[in-house]
C-alpha positions in Angstrom: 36.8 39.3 -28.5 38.9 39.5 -25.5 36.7 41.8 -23.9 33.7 39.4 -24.5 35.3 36.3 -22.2 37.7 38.1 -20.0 35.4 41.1 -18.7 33.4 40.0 -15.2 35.6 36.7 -15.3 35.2 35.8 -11.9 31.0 35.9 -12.4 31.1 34.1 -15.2 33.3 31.3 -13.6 31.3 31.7 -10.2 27.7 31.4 -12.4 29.2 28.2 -14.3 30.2 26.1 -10.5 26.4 27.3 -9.5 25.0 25.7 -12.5 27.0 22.5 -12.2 26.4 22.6 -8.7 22.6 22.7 -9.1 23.0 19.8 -12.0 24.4 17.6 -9.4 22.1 18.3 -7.0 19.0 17.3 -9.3 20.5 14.8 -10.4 20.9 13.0 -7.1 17.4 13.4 -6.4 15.7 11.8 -9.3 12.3 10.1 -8.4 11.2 6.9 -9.9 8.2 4.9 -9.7 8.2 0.9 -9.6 5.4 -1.3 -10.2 5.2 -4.2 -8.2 2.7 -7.2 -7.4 2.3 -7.7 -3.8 0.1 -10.6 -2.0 -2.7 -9.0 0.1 -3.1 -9.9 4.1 -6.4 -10.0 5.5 -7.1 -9.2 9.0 -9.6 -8.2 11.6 -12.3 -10.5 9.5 -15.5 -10.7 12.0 -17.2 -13.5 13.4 -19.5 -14.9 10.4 -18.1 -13.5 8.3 -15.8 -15.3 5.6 -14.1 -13.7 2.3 -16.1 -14.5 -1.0 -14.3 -17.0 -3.3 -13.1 -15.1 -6.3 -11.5 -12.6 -3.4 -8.1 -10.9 -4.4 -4.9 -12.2 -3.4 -2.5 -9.5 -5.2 -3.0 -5.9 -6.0 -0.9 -3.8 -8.2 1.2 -1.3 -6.6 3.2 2.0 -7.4 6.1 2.9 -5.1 7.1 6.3 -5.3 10.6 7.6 -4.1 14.4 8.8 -4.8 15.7 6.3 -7.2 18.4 4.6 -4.9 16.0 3.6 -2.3 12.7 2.8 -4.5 15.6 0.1 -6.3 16.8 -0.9 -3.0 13.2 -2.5 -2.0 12.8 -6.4 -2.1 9.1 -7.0 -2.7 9.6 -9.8 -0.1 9.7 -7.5 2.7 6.6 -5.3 2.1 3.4 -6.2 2.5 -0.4 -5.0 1.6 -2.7 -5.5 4.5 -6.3 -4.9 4.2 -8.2 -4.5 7.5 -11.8 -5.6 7.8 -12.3 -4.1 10.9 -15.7 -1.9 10.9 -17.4 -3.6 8.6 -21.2 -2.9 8.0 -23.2 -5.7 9.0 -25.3 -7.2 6.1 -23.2 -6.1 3.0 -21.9 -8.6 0.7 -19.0 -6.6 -0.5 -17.0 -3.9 1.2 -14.8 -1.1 -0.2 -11.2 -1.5 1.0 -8.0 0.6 0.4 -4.9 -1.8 0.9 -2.3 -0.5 3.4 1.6 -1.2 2.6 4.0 -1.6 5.4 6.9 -2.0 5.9 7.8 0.8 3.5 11.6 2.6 3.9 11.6 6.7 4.6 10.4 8.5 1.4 9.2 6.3 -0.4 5.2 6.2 -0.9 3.3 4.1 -2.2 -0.3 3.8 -4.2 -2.8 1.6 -4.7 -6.1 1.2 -5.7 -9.2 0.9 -4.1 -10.8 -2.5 -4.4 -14.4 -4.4 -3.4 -13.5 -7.7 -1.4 -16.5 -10.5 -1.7 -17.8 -11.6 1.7 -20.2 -14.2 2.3 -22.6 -14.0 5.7 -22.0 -17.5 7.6 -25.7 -18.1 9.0 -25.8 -18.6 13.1 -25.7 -21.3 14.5 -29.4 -22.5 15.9 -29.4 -24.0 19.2 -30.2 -28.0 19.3 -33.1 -29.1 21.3 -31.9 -30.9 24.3 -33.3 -34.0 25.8 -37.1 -34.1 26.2 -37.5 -32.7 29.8 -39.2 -35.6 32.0 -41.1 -33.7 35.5 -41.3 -37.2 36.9 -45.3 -37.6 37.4 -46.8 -40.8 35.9 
């Protein structure tokens, strides 16, 4: 029984600090995912163009990342930005992908494609002016 523990003693004990090493080392970098509601900023909106009435203010979001610094996020300081910018003329909805900012290193984030609503303001005709008089009676 001797035999069985003491023989190659200093593997063994050498094998036993790589596995505890190794533990620790997965253990530190544990990934979590948090869901959290963030309000959506729209930008870049052309001329005529105005966002549909039942258009979304919050979308759902999935942060990705090492557990200490997907905890250490306050939802206050990130954002969701959706840029209209390139929009085809005529459509009445547009398929946007939300952009979040303000994100810390290694941590990514996912979210959902969505339509946005948009209503076509109609240009504005030019009034007739005063009836032109050319002065001959």
């Amino acid at each position: 029984m001797k035999r069985l523990f003491f023989e190659n003693l200093g593997l063994k004990i050498l094998a036993v600090l790589i596995a505890i090493v190794l533990w620790a080392y997965v253990g530190s970098r544990q990934v979590l995912e948090r869901r959290l509601s963030l309000r959506i900023e729209y930008s870049e909106i052309p001329p005529r163009i105005t966002l549909g009435s039942n258009v979304r203010t919050w979308v759902q979001v999935t942060l990705i990342g090492r557990k200490d610094s997907v905890l250490d996020i306050n939802p206050e300081d990130l954002k969701a930005t959706v840029s209209l910018k390139g929009y085809p003329v005529g459509q009445k909805e547009i398929l946007v992908h939300p952009k979040v900012l303000n994100l810390p290193a290694g941590v990514i984030a996912n979210v959902a494609d969505f339509t946005v609503p948009l209503v076509i303001q109609p240009e504005a005709k030019p009034s007739p002016g005063p009836a032109r008089h050319n002065g001959k009676k």
